[in-house]
C-alpha positions as CSV (number, residue, x, y, z in Angstrom):
1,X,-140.3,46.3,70.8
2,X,-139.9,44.0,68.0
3,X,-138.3,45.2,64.6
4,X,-139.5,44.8,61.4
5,X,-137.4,43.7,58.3
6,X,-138.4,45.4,55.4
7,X,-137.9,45.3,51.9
8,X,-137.9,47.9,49.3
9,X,-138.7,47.3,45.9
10,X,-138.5,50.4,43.4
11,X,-135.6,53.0,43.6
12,X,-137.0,55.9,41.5
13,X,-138.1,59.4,42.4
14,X,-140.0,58.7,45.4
15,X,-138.0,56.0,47.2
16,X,-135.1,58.1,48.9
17,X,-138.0,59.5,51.6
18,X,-139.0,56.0,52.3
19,X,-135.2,55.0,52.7
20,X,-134.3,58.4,54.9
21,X,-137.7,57.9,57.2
22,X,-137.5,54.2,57.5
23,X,-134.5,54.4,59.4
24,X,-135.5,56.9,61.6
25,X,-138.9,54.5,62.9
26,X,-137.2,52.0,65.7
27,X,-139.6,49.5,64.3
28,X,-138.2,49.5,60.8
29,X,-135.2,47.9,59.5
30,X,-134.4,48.2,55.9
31,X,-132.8,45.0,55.3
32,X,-133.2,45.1,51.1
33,X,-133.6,47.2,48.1
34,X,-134.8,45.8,44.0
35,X,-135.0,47.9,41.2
36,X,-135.5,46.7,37.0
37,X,-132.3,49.0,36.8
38,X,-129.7,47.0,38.9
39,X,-127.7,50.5,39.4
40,X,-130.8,52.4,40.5
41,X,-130.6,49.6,43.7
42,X,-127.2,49.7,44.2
43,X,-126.9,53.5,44.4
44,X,-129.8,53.7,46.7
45,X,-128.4,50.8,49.0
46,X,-124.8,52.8,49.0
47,X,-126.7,56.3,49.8
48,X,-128.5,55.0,52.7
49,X,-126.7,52.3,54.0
50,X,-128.6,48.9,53.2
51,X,-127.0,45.8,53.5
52,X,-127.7,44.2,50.2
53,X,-128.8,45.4,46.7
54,X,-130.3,42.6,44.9
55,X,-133.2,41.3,42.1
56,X,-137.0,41.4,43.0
57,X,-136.5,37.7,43.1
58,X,-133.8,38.0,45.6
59,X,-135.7,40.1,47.5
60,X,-138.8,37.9,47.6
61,X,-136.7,35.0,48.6
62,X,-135.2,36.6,51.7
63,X,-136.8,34.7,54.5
64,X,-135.9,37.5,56.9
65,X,-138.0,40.3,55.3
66,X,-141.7,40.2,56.3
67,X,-143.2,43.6,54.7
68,X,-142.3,44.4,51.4
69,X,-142.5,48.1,50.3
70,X,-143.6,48.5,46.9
71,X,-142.5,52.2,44.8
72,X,-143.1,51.1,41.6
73,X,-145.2,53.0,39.3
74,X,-148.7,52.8,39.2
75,X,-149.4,49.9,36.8
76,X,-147.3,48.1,38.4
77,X,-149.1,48.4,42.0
78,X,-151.1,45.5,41.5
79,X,-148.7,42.6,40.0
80,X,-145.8,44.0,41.9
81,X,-148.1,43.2,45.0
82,X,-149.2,40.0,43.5
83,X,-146.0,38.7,43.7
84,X,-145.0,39.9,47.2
85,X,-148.2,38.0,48.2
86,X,-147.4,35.0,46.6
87,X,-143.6,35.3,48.6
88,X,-145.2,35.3,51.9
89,X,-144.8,38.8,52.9
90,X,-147.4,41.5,53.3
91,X,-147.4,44.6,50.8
92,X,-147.1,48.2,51.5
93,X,-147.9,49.9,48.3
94,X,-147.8,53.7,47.0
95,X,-151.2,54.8,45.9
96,X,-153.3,53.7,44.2
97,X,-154.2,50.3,45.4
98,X,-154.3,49.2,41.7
99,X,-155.1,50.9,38.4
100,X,-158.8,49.1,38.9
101,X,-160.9,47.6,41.0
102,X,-160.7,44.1,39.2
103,X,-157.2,44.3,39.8
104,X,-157.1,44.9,43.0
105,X,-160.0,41.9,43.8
106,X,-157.4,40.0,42.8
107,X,-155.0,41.2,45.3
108,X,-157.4,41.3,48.1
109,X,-158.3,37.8,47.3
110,X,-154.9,36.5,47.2
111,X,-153.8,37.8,50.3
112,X,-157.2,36.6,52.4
113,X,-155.9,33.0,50.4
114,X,-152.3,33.5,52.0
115,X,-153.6,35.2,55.7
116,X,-151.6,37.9,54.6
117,X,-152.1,41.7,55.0
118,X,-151.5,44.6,53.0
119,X,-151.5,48.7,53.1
120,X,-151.5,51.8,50.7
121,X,-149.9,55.3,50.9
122,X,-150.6,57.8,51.3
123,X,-149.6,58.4,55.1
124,X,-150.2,61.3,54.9
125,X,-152.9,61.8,56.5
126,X,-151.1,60.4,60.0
127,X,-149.3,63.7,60.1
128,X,-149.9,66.6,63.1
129,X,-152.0,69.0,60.7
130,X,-154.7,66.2,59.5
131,X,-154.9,64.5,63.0
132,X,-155.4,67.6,64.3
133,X,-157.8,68.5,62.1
134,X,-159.6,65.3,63.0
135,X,-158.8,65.6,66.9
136,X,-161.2,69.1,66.2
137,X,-164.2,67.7,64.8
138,X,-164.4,64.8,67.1
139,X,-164.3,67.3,69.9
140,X,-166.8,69.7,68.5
141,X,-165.6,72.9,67.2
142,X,-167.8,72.8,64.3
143,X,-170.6,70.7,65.4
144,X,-171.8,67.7,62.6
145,X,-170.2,67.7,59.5
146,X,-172.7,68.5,56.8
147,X,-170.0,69.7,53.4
148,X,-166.7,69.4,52.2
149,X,-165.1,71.1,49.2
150,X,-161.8,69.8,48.0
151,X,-159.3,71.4,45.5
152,X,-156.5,70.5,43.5
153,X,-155.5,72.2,40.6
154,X,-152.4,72.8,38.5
155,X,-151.0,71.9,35.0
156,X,-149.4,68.9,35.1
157,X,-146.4,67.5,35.9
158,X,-144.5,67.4,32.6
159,X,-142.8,71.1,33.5
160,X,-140.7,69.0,36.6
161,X,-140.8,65.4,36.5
162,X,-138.2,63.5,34.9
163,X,-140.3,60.7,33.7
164,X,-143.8,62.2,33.6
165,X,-145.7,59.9,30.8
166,X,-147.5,57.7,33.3
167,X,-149.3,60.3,34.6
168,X,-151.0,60.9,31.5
169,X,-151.8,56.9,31.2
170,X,-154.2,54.9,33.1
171,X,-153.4,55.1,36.9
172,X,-152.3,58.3,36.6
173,X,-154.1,61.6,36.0
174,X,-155.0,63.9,38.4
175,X,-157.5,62.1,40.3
176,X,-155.5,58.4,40.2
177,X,-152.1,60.5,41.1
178,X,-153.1,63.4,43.7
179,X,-156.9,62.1,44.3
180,X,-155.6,59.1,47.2
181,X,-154.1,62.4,49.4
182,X,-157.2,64.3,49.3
183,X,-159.9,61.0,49.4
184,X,-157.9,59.4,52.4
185,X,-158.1,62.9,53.9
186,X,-161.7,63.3,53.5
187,X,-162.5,59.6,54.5
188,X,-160.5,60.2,57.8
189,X,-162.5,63.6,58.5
190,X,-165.9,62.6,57.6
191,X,-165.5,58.4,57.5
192,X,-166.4,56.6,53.7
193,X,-168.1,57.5,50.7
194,X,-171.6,56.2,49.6
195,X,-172.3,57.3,46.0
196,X,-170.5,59.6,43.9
197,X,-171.4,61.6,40.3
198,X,-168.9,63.6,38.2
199,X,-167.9,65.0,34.9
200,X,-164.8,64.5,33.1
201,X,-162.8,66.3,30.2
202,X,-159.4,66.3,28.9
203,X,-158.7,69.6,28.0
204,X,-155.2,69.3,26.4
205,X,-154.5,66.4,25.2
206,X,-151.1,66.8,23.9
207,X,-148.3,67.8,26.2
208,X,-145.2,69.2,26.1
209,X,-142.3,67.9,28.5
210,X,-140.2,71.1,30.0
211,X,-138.3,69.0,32.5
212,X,-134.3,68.8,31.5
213,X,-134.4,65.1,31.1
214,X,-136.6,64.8,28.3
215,X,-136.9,68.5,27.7
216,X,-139.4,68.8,24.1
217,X,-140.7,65.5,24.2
218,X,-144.9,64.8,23.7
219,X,-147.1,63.0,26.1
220,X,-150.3,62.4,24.6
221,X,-153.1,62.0,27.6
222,X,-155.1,58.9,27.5
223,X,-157.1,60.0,30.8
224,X,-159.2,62.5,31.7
225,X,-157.4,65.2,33.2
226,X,-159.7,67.9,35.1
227,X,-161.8,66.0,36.9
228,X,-165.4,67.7,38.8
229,X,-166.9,65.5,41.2
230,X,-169.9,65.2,44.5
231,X,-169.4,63.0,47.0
232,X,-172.4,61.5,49.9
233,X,-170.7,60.4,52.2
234,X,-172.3,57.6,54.6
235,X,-172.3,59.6,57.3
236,X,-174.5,62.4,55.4
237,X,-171.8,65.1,54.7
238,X,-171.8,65.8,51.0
239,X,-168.5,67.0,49.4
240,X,-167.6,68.9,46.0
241,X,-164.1,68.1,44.6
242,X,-162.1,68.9,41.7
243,X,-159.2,67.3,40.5
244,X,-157.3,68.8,37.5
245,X,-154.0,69.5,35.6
246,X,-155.5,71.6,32.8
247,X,-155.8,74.8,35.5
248,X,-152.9,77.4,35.7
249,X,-153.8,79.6,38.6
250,X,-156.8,79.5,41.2
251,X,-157.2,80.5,44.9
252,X,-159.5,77.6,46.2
253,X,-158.6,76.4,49.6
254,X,-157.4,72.8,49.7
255,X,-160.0,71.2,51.7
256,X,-162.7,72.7,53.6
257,X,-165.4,71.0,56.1
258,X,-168.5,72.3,56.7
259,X,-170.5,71.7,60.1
260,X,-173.4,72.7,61.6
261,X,-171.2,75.5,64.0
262,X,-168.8,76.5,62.1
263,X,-166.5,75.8,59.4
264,X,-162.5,74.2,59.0
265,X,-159.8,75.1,57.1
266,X,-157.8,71.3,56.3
267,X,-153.9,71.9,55.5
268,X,-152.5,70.7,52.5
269,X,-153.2,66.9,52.4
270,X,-150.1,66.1,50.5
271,X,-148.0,67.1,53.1
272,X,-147.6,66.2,57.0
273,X,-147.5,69.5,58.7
274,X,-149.8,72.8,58.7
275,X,-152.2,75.1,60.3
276,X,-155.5,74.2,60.7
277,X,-158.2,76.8,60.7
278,X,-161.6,77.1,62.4
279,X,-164.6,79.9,62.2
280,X,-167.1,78.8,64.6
281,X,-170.5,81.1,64.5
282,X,-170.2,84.3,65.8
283,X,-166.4,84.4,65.8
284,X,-166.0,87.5,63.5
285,X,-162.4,86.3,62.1
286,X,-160.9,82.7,61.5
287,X,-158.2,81.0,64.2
288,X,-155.4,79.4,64.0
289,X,-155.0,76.1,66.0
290,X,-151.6,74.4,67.4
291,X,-151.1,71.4,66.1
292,X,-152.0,68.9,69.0
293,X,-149.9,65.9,67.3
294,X,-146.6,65.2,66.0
295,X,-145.4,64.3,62.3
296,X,-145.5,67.9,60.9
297,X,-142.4,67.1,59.0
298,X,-142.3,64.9,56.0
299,X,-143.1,61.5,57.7
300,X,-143.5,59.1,54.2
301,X,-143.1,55.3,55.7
302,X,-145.0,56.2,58.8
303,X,-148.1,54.1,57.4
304,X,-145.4,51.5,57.1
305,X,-144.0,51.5,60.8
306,X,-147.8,51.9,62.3
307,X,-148.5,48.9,59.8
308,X,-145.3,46.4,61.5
309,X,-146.7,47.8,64.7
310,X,-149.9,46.5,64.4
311,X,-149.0,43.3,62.9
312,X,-147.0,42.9,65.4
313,X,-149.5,42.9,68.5
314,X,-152.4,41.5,66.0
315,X,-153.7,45.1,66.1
316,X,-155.2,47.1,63.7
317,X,-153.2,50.0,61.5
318,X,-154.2,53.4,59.6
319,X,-153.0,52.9,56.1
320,X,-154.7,49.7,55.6
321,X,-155.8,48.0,52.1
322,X,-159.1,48.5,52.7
323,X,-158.8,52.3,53.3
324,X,-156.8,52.2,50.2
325,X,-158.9,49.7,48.5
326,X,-162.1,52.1,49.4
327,X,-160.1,55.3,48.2
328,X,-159.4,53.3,44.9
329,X,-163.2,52.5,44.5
330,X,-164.5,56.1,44.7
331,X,-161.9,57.5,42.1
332,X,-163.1,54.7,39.8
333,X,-166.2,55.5,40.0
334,X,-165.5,59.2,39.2
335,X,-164.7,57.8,36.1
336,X,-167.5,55.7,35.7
337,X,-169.9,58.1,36.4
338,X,-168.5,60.9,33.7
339,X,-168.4,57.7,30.7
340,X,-172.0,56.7,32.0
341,X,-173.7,59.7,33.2
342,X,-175.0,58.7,35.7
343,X,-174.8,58.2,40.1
344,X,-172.8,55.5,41.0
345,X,-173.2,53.9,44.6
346,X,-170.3,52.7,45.9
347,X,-170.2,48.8,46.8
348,X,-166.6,48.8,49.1
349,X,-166.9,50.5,52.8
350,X,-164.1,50.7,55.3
351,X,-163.8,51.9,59.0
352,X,-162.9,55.2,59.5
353,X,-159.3,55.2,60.7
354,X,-158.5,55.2,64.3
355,X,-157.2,58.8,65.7
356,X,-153.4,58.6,66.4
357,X,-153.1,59.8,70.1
358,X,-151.7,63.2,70.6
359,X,-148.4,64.6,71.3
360,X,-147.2,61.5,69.5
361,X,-143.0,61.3,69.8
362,X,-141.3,61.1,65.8
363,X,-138.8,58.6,67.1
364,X,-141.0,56.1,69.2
365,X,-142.8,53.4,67.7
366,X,-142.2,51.6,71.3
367,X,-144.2,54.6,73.1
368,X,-146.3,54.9,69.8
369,X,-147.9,51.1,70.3
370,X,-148.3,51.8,74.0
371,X,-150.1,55.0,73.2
372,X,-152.2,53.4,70.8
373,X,-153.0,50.5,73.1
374,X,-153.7,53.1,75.7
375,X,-156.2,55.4,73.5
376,X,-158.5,52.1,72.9
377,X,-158.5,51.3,76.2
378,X,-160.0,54.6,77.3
379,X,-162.1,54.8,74.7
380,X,-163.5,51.2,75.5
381,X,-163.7,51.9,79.0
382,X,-165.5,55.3,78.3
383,X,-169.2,55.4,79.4
């Protein structure tokens, strides 16, 4: 098994995850860590044990690091990216892709330039209660998908975040900041999106920060921030979705998917772990299901191991760009469609990612790229 030397680049609030799971894939070796804030870095690598604390630069010119991790905040996806391209590395990335489409052309077309690769959180949609949910429908239990509803509503993250401004600005928002977990959910369930229509508003659009750090403080939002939305997707299924954090109570499921024999209950797409549900017609109550695969725990960097894994055999892996790039695309054109009223028809596509096999062991990325290797086999060799 060959293992990876990563690099992390951005030590704020969602990097100590990455750092904790990172060393817990055998595939993975943390070998770096960058941060603007010099201390950030070096209190990170102390905390978790990395060798070396250092500058982006410094990081970039380590020939020993092939995949770079990028946490930084959203507008910084896309240059951040740009410049782990142009370092000879591939690019793991948070979501989104970019803040635009334009910007991340430029990233795709850079790293086709370089034959490099890169992928986008989030993962996940690897975890036990997603792939099991997927394991379901490709076996059946509800017949063909025909619906989806998706849900996701609060108020905001100013009452908890330390630094919660750039949600408000462009990248964030409640579609470009929770949007990727729900999308990359749906697009694994049903495979990608064809058109998409929505309507827009920005309900309050001065906020008040309740967090301790910068407790009074204003945010003024500069993008929409309740967000109603259809979805066809390419495979005929057609979703309803709402994004917003101008809601302060509701009892809407998280996801559900609709099939010709019955119906599913998706778990929480923002986390790894539980229960899916199923109603099948004629079943008078809904059932529970075991999970069938592992990663019910937080599992953040798994995207990143399955990534070294299959650039490591020339395979293929989940989280790619063009999963993210797709995602990216359809909550763009949520946008687009509000400003122009009108149907917008998506121009990106991707493939629907391949199932992770079941009973999958936390600890084995060894075991995980034979069991990988071994479920395309059979399903090549299938009649």
């Amino acid at each position: 098994m060959k293992t990876t030397k990563v690099g992390i680049v951005g030590c704020g609030n969602i990097c100590s995850i990455y750092f904790k799971n990172c060393r817990r894939f055998r595939n993975l070796e943390i070998a770096a860590c960058a941060d603007l804030v010099p201390e950030r870095a070096r209190a990170k690598a102390e905390e978790f044990g990395v060798p070396k604390a250092c500058s982006v630069d410094e990081l970039l010119a380590d020939p020993a690091i092939e995949i770079v991790i990028n946490l930084t905040i959203p507008k910084a996806h896309a240059p951040v990216n740009k410049r782990i391209l142009e370092a000879g590395k591939h690019a793991y990335g948070e979501k989104p892709y970019a803040l635009s489409i334009r910007e991340a052309d430029e990233v795709v077309a850079l790293a086709e330039k370089k034959g490099l690769r890169t992928g986008c959180a989030p993962d996940t949609f690897l975890g036990g209660g997603i792939q099991t949910c997927r394991k379901l429908i490709d076996d059946g239990w509800i017949g063909k998908p025909i619906g989806a509803t998706a849900f996701m509503m609060g108020h905001g993250h100013e009452s908890w975040h330390p630094d919660p401004e750039f949600y408000y600005q462009p990248g964030g928002g409640p579609m470009f900041d929770m949007g990727p977990y729900y999308l990359t959910a749906l697009v694994n369930l049903l495979g990608p999106v064809a058109s998409v229509a929505a309507m827009t508003e920005i309900t309050f659009p001065h906020r008040t920060i309740t967090s301790e750090k910068k407790f009074g403080a204003r945010v003024e939002a500069e993008i929409p921030t309740h967000v109603t939305g259809v979805l066809r997707f390419a495979g005929g299924a057609i979703g309803t979705i709402i994004m917003s954090f101008d809601v302060w109570a509701h009892g809407m499921p998280n996801i559900e998917i609709y099939g010709t024999e019955g119906s599913m209950r998706v778990p929480d797409p923002n986390g790894f772990g539980g229960v899916p549900r199923v109603k099948r017609a004629g079943w008078a109550d809904w059932r529970d299901f075991s999970l069938t695969h592992a990663f019910s725990e937080n599992s953040r960097g798994l995207g990143v191991s399955d990534m070294a894994a299959g650039l490591a055999d020339r395979g293929s892996y989940r989280a790619s760009g063009e999963l993210g790039y797709h995602v990216l695309e359809v909550m763009e054109s949520f946008h687009v469609s509000a400003d122009q009223g009108k149907h917008v028809m998506l121009k990106s596509s991707c493939k629907r990612p391949e199932p992770l096999p079941a009973v999958m062991p936390f600890d084995g990325l060894d075991e995980f790229g034979v069991l990988t290797r071994l479920a395309r086999e059979a399903r090549k060799a299938a009649p």
